[in-house]
N, C-alpha and C positions, 0 to 999 in steps of 0.2 A: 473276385472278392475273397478275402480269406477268413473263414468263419470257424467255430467249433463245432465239432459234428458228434455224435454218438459217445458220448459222455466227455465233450470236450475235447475230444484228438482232431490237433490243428485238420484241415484240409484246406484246400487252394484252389479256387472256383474264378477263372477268369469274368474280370467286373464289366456289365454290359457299358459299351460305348457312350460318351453322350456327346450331344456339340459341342461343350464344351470342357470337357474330359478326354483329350486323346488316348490311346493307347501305349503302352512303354515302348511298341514294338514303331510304333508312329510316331511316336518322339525321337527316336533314337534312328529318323529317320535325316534329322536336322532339319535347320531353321534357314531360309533363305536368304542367301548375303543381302548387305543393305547398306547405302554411305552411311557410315558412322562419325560424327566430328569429337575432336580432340578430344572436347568437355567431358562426352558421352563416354568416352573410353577412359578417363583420367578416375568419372564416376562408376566405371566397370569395376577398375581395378581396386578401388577400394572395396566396393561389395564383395568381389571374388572376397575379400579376407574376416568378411560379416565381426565388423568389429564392434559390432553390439554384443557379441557376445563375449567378448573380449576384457567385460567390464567385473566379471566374476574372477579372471585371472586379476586384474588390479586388487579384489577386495581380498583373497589370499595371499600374494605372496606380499604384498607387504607388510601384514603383519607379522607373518610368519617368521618374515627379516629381522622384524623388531624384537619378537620373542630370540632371536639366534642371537643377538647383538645383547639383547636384556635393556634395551635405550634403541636410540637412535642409532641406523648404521650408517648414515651420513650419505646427504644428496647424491653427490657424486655416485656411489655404487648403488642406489635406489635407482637412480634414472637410469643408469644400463642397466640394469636389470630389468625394468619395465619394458624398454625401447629391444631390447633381444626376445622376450617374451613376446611382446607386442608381435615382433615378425614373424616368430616360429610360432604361434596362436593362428594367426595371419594364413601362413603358409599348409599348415595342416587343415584350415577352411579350405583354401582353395584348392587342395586337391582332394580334398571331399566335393566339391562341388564339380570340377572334371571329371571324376569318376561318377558321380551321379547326376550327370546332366541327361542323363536319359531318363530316371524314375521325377528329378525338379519338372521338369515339363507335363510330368501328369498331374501334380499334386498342387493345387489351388494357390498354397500359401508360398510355392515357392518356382511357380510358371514365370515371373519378371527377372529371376537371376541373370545378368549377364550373358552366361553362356547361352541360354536357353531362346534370348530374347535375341541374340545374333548381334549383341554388341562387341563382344569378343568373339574370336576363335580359338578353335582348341587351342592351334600351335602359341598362339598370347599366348594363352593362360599357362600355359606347359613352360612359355621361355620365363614368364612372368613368375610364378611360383618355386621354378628351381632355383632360380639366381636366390628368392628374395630363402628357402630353405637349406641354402649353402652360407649363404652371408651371417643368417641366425646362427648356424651352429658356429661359424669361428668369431662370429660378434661377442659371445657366451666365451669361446676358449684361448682366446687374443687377448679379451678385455678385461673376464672374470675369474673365470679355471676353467678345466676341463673336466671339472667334476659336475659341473653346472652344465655344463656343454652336452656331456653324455646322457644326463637325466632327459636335456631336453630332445637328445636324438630317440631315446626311451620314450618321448608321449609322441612323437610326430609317427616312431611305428606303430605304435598303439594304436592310434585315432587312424590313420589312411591305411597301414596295413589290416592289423587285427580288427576293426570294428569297421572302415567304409567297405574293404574288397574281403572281408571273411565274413565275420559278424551279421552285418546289417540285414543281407536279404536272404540271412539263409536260420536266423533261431529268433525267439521272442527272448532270448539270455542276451540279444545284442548291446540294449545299452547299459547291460549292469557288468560286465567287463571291457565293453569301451568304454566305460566311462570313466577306465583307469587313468586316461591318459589325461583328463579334466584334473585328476589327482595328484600330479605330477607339481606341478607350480610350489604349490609346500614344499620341495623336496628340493626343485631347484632355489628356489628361494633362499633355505636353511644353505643350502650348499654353496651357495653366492656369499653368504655371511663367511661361514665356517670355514670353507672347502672341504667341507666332511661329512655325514650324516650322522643322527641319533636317533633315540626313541621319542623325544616331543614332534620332529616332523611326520614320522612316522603314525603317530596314531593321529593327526591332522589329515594325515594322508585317508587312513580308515574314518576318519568324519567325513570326507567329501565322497567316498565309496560309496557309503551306504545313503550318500545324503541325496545320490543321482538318480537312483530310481524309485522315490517318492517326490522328486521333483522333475522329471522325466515323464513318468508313463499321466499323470494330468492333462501334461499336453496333446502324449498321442491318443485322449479320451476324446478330447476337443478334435481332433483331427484324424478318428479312425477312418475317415469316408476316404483320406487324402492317402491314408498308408495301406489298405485293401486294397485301391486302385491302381497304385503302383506296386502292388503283390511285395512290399514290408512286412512282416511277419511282427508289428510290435506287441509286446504282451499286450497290451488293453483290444486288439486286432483278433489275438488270438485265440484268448482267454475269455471266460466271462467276468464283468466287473465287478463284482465281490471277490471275485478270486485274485484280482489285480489288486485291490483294495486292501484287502487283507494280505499281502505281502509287502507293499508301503507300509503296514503298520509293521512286521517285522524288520524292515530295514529302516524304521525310523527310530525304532529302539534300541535297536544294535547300534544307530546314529549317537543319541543321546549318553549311553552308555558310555562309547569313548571318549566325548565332551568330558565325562564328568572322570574318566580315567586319566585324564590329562592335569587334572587337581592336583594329584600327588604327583606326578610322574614329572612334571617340566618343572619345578609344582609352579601353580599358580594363587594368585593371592583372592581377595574377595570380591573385587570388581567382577572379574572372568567367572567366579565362582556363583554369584547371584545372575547373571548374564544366562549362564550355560543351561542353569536349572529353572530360569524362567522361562525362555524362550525355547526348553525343551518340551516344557509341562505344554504352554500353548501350541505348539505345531504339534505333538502328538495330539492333543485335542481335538486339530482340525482334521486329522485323518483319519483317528476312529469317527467322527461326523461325517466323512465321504465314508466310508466302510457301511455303516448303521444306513444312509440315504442309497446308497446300493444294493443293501441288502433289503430296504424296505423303501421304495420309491415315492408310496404316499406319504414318507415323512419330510418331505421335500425336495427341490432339483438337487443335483449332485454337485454342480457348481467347483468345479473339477478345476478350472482354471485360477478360484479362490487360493485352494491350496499351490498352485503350479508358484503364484505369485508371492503370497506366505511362505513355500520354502526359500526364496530370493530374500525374505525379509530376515527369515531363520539363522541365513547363513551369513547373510551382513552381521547383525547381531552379534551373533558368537565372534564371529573373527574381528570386530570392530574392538570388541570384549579383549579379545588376544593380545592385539596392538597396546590397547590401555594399559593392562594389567603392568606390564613392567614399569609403569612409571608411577601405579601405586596413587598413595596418600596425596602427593605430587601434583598430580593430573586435576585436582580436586582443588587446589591450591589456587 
């Protein structure tokens, strides 16, 4: 288990055993082959790409399009754009999940993966995810530009480089600069419009920065038992929960901030403008409410997952806001 010790300085204390907690070192022992039929492998290969999560990538970069365009940028380049996203989202899951098929098998919520459960093998998932990581990038620079293309070569390093094989099991900093790569999609987005980049995707970019790790470390509060065991270092693992606490409120300020920096800057109109500053006011709210219930327990559970779901609502919101705003008066009509 990884606890704080003597005024907080991480230490690393292996988690005792239990039946139904193997060890990393026993995980990474592998899973016993087993007949597998089509269906089962057809439904591997789409988990390999955990396209639930996938559904945060739809709620940016399409607006973000719309703000690049100031209107509609018309079906046609919306749908490739989603459909190359889609793959290279896809693809940097699945090799997060090949490289982490050894700590998935200790951690409860994600022992059924694919890999783990011997529906796949490696070599699948390896032939599987490069083809579908090579097609992304020229689907993007065939179809769209290569300025779109590049960005997106920019989050797949991010996310399997710098955050699964650097990142992750080695600092509690892991998911607030992996999560650059989540930030990415604005950028190809704007650049799918434009083929260029500016300052309104750019500070979009700094909203979803800061937006990651107060809607990030909730979960791994809910799931510190799952990230000790598999020796994760995530801040809420490593830290005490005031102190996790109290830095969502700093990065959700810095969040809110550039919402409201993006007024002048893209500018935007009053739709986006009432949007940003209501639903900034309410999600800081909810997190000095976890901060206050951490600091003081008998003022209530911490209910940590409230907020994890509240930032999902946060950040529809705003960017829901984004999309409208160009069309204004209009929209209303």
């Amino acid at each position: 288990m990884i606890r704080p010790e003597g005024g907080g300085t991480p230490v690393v204390v292996s988690p005792s055993p239990s039946a139904d907690s193997p060890t990393v070192a026993e995980a990474a022992a592998g899973t016993p082959e087993r007949t597998v039929t089509a269906g089962e492998k057809a439904r591997g290969y789409v988990a390999l790409m955990k396209l639930r999560i996938i559904e945060l990538l739809l709620i940016t970069t399409i607006p973000t399009m719309v703000l690049a365009e100031r209107g509609w940028p018309g079906w046609g380049l919306v749908i490739l754009t989603l459909i190359g996203g889609t793959g290279a989202a896809g693809a940097a899951n699945a090799w997060n999940m090949i490289l982490d098929r050894d700590i998935d098998a200790v951690m409860n919520r994600t022992k059924t993966r694919p890999l783990v459960t011997g529906v796949l093998t490696v070599r699948e998932a390896v032939v599987f995810t490069s083809i579908l990581t090579v097609v992304s990038l020229l689907w993007f620079g065939l179809l769209i530009n290569w300025v779109s293309s590049g960005f997106t070569l920019i989050a797949l390093l991010v996310y399997v480089v710098g955050y699964t094989m650097i990142l992750k099991r080695r600092t509690p900093q892991n998911i607030v600069w992996g999560g650059i790569a989540g930030c990415m999609p604005v950028l190809i987005g704007w650049s799918a419009v434009t083929g260029s980049i500016d300052w309104p995707p750019f500070i979009l970019f700094l909203v979803i920065f800061f937006w990651t790790p107060p809607h990030y470390w909730p979960l791994s509060m809910k799931f510190r038992r799952d990230y000790a065991a598999a020796g994760v270092p995530m801040a809420p693992v490593v830290q005490e929960t005031p102190t996790v606490a109290w830095h969502m409120i700093v990065h959700s300020v810095a969040m809110v901030a550039c919402t409201l920096v993006l007024i002048p800057v893209a500018p935007m109109g009053w739709i986006y403008s009432v949007a940003a500053v209501g639903a900034g006011a309410w999600f800081l709210t909810s997190v000095v409410r976890l901060y206050v219930r951490a600091k003081h327990p008998e003022k209530g559970p911490l209910a940590a997952m409230k907020v994890f779901h509240g930032s999902i609502y946060y950040l529809t919101i705003v960017f829901v806001a984004v999309g409208v705003d160009p069309f204004g008066p209009q929209f209303l009509l």
